[in-house]
PDBQT receptor file of N, H, CA, C and O in Angstrom, charges set to zero:
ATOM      1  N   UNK A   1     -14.468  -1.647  -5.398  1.00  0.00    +0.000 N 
ATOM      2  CA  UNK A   1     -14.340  -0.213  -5.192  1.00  0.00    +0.000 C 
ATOM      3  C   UNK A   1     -13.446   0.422  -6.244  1.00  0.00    +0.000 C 
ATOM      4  O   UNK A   1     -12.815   1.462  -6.056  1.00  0.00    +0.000 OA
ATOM      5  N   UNK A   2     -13.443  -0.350  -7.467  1.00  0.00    +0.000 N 
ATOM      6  H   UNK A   2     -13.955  -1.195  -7.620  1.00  0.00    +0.000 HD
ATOM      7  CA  UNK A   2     -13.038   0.456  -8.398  1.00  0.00    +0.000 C 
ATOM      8  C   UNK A   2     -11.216   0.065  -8.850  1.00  0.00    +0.000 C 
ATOM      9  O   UNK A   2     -10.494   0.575  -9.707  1.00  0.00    +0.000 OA
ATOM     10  N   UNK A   3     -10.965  -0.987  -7.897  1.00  0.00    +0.000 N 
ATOM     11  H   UNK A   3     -11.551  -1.401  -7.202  1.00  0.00    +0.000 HD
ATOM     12  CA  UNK A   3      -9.516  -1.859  -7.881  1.00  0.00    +0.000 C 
ATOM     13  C   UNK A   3      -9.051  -2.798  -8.219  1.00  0.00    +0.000 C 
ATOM     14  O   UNK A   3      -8.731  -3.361  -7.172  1.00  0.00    +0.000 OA
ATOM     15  N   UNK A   4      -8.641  -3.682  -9.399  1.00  0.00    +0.000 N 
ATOM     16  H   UNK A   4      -8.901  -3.225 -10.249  1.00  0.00    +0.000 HD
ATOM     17  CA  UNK A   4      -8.513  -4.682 -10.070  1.00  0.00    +0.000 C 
ATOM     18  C   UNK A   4      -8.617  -5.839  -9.060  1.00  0.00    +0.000 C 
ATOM     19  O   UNK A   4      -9.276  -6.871  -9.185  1.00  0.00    +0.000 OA
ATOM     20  N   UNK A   5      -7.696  -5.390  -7.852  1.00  0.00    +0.000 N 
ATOM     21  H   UNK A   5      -7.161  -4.551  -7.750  1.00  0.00    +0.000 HD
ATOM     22  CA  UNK A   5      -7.717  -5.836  -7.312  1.00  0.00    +0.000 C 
ATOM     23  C   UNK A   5      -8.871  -6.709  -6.024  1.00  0.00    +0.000 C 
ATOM     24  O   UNK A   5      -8.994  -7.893  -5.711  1.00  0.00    +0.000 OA
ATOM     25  N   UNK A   6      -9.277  -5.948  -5.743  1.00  0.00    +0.000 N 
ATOM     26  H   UNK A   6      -9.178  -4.986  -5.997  1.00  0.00    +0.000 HD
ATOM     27  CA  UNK A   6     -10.839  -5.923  -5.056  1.00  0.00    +0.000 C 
ATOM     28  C   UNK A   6     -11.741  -6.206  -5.877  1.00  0.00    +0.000 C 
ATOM     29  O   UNK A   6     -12.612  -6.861  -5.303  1.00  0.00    +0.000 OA
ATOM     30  N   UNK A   7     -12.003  -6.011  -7.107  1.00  0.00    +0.000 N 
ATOM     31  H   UNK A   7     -11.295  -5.480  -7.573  1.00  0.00    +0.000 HD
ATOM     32  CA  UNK A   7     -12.997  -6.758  -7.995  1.00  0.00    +0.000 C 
ATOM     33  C   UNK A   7     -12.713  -7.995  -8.463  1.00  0.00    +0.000 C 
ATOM     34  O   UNK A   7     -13.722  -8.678  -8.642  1.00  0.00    +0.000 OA
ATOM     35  N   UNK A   8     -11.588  -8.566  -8.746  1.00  0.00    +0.000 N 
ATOM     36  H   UNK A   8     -10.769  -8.011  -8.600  1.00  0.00    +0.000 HD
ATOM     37  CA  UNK A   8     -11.483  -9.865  -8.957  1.00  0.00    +0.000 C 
ATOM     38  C   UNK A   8     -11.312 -10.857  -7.241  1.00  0.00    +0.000 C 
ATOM     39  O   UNK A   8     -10.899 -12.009  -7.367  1.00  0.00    +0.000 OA
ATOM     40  N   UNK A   9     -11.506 -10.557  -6.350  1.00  0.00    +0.000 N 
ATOM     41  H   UNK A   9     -11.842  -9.620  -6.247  1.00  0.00    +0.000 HD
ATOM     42  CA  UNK A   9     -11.182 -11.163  -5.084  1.00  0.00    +0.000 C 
ATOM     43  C   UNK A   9      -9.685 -11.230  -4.854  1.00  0.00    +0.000 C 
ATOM     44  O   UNK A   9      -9.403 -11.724  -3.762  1.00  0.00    +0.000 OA
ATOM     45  N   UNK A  10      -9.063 -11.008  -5.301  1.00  0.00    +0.000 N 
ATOM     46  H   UNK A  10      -9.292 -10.607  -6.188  1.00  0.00    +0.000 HD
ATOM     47  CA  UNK A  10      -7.199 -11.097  -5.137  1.00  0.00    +0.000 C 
ATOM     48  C   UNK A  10      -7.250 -10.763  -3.332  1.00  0.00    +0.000 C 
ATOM     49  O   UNK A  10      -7.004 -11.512  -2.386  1.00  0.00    +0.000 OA
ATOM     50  N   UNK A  11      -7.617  -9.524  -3.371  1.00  0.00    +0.000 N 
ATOM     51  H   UNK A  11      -7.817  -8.917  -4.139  1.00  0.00    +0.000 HD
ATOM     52  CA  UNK A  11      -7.464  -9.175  -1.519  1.00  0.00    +0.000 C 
ATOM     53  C   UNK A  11      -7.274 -10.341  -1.121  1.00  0.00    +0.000 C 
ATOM     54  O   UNK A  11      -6.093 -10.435  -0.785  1.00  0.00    +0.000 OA
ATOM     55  N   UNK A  12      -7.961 -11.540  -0.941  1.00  0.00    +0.000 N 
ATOM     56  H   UNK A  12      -8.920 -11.463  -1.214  1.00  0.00    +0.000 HD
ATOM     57  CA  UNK A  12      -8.549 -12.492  -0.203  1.00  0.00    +0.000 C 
ATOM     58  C   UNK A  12      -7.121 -13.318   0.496  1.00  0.00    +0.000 C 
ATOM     59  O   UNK A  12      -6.857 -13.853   1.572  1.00  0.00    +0.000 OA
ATOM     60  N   UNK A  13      -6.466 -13.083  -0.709  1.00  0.00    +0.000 N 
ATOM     61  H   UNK A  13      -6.681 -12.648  -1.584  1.00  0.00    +0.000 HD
ATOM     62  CA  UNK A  13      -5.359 -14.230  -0.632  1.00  0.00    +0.000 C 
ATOM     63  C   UNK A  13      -4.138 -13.192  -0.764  1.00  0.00    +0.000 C 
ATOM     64  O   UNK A  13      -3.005 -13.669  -0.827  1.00  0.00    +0.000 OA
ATOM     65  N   UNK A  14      -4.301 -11.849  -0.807  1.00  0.00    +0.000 N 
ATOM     66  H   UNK A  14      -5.222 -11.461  -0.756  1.00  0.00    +0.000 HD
ATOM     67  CA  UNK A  14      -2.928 -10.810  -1.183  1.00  0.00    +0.000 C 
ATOM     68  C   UNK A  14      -3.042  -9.975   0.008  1.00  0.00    +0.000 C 
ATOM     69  O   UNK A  14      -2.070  -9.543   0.628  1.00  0.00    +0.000 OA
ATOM     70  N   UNK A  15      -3.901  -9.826   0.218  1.00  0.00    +0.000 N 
ATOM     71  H   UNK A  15      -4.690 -10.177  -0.285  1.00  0.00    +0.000 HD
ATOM     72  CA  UNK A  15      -4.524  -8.619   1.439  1.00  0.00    +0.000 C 
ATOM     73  C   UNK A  15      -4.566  -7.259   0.702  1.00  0.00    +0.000 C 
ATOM     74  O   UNK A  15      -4.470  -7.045  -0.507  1.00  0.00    +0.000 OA
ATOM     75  N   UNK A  16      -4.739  -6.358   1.767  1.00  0.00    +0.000 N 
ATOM     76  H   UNK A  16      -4.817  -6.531   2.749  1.00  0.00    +0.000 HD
ATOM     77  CA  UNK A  16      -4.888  -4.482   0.971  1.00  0.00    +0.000 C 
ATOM     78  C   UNK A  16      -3.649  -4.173   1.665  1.00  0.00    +0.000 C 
ATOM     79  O   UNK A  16      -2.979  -4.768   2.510  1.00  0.00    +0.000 OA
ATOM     80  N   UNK A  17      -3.516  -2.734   0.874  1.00  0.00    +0.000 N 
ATOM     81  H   UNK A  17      -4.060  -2.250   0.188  1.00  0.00    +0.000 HD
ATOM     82  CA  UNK A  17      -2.332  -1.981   1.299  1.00  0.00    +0.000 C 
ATOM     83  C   UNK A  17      -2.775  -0.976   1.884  1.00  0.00    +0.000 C 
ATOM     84  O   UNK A  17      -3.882  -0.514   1.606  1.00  0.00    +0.000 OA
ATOM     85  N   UNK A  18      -1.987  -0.463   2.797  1.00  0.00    +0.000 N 
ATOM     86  H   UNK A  18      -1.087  -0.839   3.022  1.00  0.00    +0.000 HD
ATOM     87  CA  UNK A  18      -2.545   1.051   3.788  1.00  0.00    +0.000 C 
ATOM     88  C   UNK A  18      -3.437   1.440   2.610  1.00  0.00    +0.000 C 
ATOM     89  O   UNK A  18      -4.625   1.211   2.834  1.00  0.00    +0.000 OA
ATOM     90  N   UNK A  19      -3.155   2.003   1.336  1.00  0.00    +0.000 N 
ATOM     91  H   UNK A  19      -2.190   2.189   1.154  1.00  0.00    +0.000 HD
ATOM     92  CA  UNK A  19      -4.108   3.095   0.761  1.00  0.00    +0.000 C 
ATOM     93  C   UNK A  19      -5.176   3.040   0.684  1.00  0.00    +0.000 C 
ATOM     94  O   UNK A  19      -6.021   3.850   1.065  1.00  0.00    +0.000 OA
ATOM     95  N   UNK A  20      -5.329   1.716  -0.009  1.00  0.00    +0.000 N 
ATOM     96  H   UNK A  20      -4.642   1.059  -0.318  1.00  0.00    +0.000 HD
ATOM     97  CA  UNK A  20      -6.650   0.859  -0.381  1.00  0.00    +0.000 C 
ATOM     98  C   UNK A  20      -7.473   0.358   0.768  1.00  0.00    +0.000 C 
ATOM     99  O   UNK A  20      -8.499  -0.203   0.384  1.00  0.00    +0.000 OA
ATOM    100  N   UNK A  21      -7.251   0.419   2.591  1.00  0.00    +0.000 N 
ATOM    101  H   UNK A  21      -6.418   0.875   2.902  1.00  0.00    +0.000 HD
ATOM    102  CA  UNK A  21      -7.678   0.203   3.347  1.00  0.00    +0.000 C 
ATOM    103  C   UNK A  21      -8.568   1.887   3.351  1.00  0.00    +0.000 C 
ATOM    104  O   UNK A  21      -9.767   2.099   3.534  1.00  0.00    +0.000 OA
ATOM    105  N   UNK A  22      -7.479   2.849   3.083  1.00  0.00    +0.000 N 
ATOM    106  H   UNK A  22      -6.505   2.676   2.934  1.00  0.00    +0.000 HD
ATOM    107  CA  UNK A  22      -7.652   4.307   3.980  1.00  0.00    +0.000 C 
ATOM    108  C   UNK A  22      -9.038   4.472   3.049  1.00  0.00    +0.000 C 
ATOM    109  O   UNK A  22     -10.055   4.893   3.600  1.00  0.00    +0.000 OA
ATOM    110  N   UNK A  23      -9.053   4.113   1.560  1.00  0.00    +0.000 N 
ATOM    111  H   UNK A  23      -8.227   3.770   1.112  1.00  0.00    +0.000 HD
ATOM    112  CA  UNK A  23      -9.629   4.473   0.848  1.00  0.00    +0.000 C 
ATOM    113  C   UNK A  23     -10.815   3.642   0.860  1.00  0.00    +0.000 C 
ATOM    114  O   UNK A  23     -11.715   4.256   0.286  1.00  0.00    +0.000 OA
ATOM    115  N   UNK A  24     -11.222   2.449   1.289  1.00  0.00    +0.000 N 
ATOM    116  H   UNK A  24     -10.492   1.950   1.755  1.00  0.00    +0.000 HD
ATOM    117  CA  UNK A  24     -12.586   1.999   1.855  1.00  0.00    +0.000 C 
ATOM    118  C   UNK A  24     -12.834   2.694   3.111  1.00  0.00    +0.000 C 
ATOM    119  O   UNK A  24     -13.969   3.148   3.248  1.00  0.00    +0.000 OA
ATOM    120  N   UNK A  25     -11.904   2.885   4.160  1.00  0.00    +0.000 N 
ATOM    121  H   UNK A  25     -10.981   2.515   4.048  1.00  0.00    +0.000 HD
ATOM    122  CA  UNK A  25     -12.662   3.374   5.191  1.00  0.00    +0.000 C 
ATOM    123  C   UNK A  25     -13.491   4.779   5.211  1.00  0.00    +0.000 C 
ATOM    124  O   UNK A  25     -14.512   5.012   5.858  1.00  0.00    +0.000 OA
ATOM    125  N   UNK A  26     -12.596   5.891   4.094  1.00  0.00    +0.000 N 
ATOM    126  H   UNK A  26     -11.767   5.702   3.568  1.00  0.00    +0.000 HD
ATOM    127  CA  UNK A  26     -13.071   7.023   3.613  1.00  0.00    +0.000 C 
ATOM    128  C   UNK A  26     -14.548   6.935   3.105  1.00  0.00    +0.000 C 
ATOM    129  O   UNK A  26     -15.226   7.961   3.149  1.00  0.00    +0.000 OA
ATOM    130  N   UNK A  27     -15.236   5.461   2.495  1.00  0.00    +0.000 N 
ATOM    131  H   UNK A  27     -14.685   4.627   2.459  1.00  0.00    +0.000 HD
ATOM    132  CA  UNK A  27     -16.106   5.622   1.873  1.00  0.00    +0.000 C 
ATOM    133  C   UNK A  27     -17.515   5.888   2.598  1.00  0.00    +0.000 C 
ATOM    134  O   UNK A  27     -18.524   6.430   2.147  1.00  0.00    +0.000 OA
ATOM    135  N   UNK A  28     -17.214   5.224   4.125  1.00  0.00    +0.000 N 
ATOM    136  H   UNK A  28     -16.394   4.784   4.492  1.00  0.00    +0.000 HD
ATOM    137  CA  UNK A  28     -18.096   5.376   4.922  1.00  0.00    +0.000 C 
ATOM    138  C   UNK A  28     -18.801   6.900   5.509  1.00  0.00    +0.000 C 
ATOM    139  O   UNK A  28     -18.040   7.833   5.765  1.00  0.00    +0.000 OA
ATOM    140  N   UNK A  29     -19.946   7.013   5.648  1.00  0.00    +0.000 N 
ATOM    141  H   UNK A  29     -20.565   6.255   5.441  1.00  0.00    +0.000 HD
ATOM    142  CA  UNK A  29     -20.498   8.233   5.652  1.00  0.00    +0.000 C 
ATOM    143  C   UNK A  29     -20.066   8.509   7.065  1.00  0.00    +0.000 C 
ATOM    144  O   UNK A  29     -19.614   9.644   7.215  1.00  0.00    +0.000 OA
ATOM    145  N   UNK A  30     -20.094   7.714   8.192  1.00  0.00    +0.000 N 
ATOM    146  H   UNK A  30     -20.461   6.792   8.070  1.00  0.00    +0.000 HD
ATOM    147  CA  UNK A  30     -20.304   7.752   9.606  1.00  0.00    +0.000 C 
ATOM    148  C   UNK A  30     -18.346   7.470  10.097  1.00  0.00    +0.000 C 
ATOM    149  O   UNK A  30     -17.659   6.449  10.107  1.00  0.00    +0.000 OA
ATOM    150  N   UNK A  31     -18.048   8.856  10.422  1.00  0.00    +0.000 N 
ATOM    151  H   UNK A  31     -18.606   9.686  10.414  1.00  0.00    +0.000 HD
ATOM    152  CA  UNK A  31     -16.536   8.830  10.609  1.00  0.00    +0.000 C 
ATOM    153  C   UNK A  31     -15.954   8.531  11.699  1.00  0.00    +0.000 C 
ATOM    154  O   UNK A  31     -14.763   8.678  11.977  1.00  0.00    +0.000 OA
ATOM    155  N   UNK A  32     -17.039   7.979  12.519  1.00  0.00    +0.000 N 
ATOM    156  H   UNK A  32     -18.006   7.859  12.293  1.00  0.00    +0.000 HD
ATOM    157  CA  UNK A  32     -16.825   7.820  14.563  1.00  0.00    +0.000 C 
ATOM    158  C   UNK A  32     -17.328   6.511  14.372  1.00  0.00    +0.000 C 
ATOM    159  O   UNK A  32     -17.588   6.016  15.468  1.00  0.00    +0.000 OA
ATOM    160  N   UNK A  33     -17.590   5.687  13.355  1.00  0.00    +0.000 N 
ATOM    161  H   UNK A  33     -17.378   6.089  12.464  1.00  0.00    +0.000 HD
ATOM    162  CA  UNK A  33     -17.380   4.312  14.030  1.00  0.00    +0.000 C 
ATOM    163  C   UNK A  33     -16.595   3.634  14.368  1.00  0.00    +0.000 C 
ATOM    164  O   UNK A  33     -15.751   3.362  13.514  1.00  0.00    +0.000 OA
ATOM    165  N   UNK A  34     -16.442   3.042  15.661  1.00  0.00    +0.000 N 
ATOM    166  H   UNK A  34     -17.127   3.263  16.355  1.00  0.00    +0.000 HD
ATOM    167  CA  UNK A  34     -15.815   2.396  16.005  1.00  0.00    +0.000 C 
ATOM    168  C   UNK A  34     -15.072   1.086  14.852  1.00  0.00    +0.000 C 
ATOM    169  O   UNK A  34     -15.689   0.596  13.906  1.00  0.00    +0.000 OA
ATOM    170  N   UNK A  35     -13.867   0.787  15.186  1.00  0.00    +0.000 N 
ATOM    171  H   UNK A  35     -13.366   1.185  15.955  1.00  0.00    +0.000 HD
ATOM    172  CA  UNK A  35     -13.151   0.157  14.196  1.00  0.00    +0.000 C 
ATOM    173  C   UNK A  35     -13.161  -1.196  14.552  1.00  0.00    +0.000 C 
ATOM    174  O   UNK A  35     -13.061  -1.123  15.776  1.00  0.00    +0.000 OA
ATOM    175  N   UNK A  36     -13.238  -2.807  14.168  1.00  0.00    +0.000 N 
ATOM    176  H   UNK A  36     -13.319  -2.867  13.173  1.00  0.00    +0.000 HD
ATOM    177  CA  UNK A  36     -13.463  -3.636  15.237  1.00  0.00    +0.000 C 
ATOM    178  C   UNK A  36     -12.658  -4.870  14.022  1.00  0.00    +0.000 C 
ATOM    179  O   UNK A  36     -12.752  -4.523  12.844  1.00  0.00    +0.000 OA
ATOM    180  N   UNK A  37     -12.240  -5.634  14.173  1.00  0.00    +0.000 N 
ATOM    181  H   UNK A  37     -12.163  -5.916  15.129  1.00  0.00    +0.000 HD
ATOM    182  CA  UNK A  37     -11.271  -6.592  13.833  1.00  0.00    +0.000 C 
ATOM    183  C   UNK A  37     -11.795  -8.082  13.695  1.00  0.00    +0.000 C 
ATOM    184  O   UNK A  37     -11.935  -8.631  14.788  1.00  0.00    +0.000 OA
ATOM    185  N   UNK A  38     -12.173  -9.002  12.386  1.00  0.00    +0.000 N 
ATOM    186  H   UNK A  38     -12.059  -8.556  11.498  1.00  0.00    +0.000 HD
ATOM    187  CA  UNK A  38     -12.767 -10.134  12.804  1.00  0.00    +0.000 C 
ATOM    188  C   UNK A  38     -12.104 -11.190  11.854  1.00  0.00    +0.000 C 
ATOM    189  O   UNK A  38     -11.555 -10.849  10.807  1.00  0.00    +0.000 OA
ATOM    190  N   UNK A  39     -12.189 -12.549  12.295  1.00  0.00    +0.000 N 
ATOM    191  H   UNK A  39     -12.635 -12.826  13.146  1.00  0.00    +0.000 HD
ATOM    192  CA  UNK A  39     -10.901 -13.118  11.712  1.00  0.00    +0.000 C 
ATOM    193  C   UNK A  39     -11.991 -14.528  11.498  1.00  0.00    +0.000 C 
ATOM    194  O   UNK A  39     -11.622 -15.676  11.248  1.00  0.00    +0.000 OA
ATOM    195  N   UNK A  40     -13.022 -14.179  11.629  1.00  0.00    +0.000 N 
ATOM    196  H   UNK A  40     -13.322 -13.247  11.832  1.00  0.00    +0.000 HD
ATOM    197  CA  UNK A  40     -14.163 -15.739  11.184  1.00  0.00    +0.000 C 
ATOM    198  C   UNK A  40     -15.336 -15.188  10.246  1.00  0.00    +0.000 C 
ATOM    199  O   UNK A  40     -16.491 -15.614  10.224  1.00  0.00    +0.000 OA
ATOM    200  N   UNK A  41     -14.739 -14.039   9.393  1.00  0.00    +0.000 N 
ATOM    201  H   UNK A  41     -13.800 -13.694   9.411  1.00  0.00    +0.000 HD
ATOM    202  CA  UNK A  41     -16.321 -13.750   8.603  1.00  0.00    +0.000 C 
ATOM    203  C   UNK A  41     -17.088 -12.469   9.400  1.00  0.00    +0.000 C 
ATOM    204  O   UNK A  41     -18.084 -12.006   8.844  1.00  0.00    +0.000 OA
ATOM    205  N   UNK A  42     -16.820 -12.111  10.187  1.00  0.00    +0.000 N 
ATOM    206  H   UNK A  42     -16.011 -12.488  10.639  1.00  0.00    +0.000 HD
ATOM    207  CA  UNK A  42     -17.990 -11.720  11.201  1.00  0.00    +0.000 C 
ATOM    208  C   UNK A  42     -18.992 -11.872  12.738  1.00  0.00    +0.000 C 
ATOM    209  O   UNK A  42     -19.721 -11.160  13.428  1.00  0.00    +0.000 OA
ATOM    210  N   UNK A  43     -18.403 -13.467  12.710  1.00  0.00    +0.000 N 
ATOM    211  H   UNK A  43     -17.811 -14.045  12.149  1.00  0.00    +0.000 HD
ATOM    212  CA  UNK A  43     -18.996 -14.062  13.377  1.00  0.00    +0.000 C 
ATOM    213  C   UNK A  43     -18.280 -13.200  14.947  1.00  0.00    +0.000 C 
ATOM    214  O   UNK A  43     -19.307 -12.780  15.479  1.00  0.00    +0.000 OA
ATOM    215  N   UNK A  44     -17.793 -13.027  15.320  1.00  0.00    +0.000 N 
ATOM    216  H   UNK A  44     -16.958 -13.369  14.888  1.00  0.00    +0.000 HD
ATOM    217  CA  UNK A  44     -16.978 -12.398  16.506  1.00  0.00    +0.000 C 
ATOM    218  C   UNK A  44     -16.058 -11.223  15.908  1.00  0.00    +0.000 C 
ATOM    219  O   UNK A  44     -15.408 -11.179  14.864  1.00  0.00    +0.000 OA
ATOM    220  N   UNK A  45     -16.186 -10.535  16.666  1.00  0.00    +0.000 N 
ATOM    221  H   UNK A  45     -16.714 -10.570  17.514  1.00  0.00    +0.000 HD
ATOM    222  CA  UNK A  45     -14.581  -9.137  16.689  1.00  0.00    +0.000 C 
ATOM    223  C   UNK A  45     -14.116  -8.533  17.550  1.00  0.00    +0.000 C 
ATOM    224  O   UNK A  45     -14.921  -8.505  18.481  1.00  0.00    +0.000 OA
ATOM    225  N   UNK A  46     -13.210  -7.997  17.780  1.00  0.00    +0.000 N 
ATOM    226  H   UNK A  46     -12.556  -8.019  17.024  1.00  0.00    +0.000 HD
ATOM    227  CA  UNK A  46     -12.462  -7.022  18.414  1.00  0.00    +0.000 C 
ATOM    228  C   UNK A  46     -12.213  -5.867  18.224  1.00  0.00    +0.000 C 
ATOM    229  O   UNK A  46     -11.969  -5.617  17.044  1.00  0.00    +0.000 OA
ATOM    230  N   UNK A  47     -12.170  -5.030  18.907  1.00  0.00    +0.000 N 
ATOM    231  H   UNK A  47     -12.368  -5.232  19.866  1.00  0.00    +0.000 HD
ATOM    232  CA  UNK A  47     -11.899  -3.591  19.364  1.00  0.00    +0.000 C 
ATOM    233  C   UNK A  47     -10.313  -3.558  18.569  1.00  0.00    +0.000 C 
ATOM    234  O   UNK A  47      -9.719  -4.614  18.784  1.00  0.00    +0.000 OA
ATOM    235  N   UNK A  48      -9.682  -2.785  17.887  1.00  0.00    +0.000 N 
ATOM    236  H   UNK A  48     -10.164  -1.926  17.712  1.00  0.00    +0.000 HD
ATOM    237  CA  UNK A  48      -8.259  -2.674  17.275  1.00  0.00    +0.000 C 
ATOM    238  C   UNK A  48      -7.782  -1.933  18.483  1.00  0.00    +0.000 C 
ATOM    239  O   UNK A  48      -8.315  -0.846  18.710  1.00  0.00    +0.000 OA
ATOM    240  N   UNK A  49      -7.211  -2.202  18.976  1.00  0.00    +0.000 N 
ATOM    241  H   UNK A  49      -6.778  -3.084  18.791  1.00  0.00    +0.000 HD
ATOM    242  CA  UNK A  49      -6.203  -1.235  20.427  1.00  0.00    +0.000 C 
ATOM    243  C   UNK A  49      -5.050  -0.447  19.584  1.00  0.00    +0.000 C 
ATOM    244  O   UNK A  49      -4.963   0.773  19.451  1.00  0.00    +0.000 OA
ATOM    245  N   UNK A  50      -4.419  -1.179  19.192  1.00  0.00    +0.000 N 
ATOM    246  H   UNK A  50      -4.490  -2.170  19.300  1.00  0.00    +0.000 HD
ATOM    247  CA  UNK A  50      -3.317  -0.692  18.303  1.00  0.00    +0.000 C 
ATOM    248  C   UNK A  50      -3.014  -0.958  16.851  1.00  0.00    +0.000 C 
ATOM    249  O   UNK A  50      -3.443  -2.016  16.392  1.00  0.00    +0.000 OA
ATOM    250  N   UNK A  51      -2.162   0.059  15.859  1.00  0.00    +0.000 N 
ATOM    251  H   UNK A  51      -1.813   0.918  16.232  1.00  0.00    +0.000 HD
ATOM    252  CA  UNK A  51      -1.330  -0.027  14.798  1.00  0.00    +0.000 C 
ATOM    253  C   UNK A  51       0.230   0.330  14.987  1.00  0.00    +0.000 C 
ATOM    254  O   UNK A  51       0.906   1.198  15.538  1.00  0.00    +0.000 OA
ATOM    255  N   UNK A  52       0.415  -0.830  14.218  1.00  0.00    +0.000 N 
ATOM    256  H   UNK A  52      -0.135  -1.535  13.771  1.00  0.00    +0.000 HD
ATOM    257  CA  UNK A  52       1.778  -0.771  14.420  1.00  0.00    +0.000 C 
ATOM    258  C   UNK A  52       2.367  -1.433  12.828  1.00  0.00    +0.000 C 
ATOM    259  O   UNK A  52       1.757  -1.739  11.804  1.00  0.00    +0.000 OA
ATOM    260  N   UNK A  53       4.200  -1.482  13.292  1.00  0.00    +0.000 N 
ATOM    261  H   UNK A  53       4.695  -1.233  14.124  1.00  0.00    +0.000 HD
ATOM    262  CA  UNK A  53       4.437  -2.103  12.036  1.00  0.00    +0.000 C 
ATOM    263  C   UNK A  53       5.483  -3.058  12.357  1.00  0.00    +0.000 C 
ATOM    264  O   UNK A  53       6.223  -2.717  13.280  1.00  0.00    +0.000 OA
ATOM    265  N   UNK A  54       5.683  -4.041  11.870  1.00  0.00    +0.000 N 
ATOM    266  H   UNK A  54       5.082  -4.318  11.120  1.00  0.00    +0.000 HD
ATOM    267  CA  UNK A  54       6.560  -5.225  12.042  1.00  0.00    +0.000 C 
ATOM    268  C   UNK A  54       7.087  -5.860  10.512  1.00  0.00    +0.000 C 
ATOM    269  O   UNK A  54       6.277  -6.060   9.608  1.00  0.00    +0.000 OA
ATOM    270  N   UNK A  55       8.214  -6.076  10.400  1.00  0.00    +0.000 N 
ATOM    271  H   UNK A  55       8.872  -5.913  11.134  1.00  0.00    +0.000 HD
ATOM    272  CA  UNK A  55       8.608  -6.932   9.067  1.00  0.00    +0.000 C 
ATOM    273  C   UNK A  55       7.851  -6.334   8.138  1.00  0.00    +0.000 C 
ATOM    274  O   UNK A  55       6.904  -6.974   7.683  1.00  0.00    +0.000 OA
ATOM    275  N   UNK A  56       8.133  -4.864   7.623  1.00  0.00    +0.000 N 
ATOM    276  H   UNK A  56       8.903  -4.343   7.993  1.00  0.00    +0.000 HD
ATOM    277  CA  UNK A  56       7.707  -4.343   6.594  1.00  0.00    +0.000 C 
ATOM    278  C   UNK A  56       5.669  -4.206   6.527  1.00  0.00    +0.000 C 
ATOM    279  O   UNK A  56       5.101  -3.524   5.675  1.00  0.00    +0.000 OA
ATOM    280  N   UNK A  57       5.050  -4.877   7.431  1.00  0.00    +0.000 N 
ATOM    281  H   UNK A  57       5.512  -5.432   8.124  1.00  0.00    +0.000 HD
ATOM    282  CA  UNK A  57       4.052  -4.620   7.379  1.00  0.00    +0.000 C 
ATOM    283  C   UNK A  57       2.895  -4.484   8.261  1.00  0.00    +0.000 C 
ATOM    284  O   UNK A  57       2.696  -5.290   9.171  1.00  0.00    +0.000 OA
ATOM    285  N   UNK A  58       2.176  -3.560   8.041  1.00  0.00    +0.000 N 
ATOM    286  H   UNK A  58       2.338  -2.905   7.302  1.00  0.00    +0.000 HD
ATOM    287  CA  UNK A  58       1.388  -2.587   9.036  1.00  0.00    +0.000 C 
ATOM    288  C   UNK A  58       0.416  -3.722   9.650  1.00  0.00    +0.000 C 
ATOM    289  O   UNK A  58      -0.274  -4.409   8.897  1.00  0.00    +0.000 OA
ATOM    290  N   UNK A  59       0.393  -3.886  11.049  1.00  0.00    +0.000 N 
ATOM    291  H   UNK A  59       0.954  -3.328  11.661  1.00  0.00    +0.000 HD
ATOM    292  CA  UNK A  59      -0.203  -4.592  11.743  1.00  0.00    +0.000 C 
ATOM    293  C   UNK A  59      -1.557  -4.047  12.699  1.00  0.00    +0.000 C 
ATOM    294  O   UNK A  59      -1.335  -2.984  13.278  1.00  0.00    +0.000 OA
ATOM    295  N   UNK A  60      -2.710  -4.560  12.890  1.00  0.00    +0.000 N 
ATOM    296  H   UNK A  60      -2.890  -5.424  12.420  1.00  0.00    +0.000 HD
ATOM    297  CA  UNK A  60      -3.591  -3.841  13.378  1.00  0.00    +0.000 C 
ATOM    298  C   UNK A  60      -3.786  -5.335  14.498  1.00  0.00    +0.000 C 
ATOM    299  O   UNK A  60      -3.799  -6.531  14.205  1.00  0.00    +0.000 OA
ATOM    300  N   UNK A  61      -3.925  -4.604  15.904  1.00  0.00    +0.000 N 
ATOM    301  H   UNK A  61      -3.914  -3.633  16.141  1.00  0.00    +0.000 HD
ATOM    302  CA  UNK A  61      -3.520  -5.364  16.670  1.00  0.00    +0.000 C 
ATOM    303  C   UNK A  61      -4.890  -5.263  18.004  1.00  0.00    +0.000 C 
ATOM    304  O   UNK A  61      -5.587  -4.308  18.348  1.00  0.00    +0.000 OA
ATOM    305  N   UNK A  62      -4.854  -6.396  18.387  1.00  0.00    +0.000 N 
ATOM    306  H   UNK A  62      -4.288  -7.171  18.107  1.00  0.00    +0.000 HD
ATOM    307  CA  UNK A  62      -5.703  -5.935  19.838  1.00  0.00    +0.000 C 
ATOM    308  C   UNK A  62      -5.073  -6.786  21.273  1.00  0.00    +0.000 C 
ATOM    309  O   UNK A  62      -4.537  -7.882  21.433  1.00  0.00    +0.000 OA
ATOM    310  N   UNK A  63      -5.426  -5.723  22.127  1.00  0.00    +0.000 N 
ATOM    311  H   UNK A  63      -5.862  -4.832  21.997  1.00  0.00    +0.000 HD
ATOM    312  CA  UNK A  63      -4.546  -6.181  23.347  1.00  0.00    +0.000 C 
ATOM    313  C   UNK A  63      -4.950  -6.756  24.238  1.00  0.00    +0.000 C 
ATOM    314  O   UNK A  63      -4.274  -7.468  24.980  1.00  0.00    +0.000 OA
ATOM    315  N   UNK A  64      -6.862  -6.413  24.371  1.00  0.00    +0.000 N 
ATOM    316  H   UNK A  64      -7.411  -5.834  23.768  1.00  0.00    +0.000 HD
ATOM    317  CA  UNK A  64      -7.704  -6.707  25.370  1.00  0.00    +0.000 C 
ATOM    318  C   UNK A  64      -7.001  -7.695  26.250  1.00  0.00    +0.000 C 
ATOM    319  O   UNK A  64      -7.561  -8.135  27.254  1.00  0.00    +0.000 OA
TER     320      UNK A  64
């Protein structure tokens, strides 16, 4: 998306920063989708219940 970072895979192993999150989610045409959390690829996710922040960094959390 235009980020040294994101084009060479770095995310993978650095993660994104709020901006660079706000700024993929902006790209989406459809602004009411639901937001959903997956930690195997895809294979399963979750509903995000909450954001928050802990030890300097922004946590996206689910409570179900």
């Amino acid at each position: 998306m235009g980020n040294d970072a994101t084009e060479s895979g770095a995310w993978v192993s650095v993660g994104k920063t709020i901006k660079q999150l706000i700024a993929e989610l902006e790209s989406f045409e459809n602004k009411d989708l639901i937001v959903e959390l997956s930690v195997d690829g895809g294979g399963s996710s979750v509903p995000i219940s909450l954001v928050g922040k802990k030890d300097g960094k922004c946590i996206l959390m689910y409570t179900g």
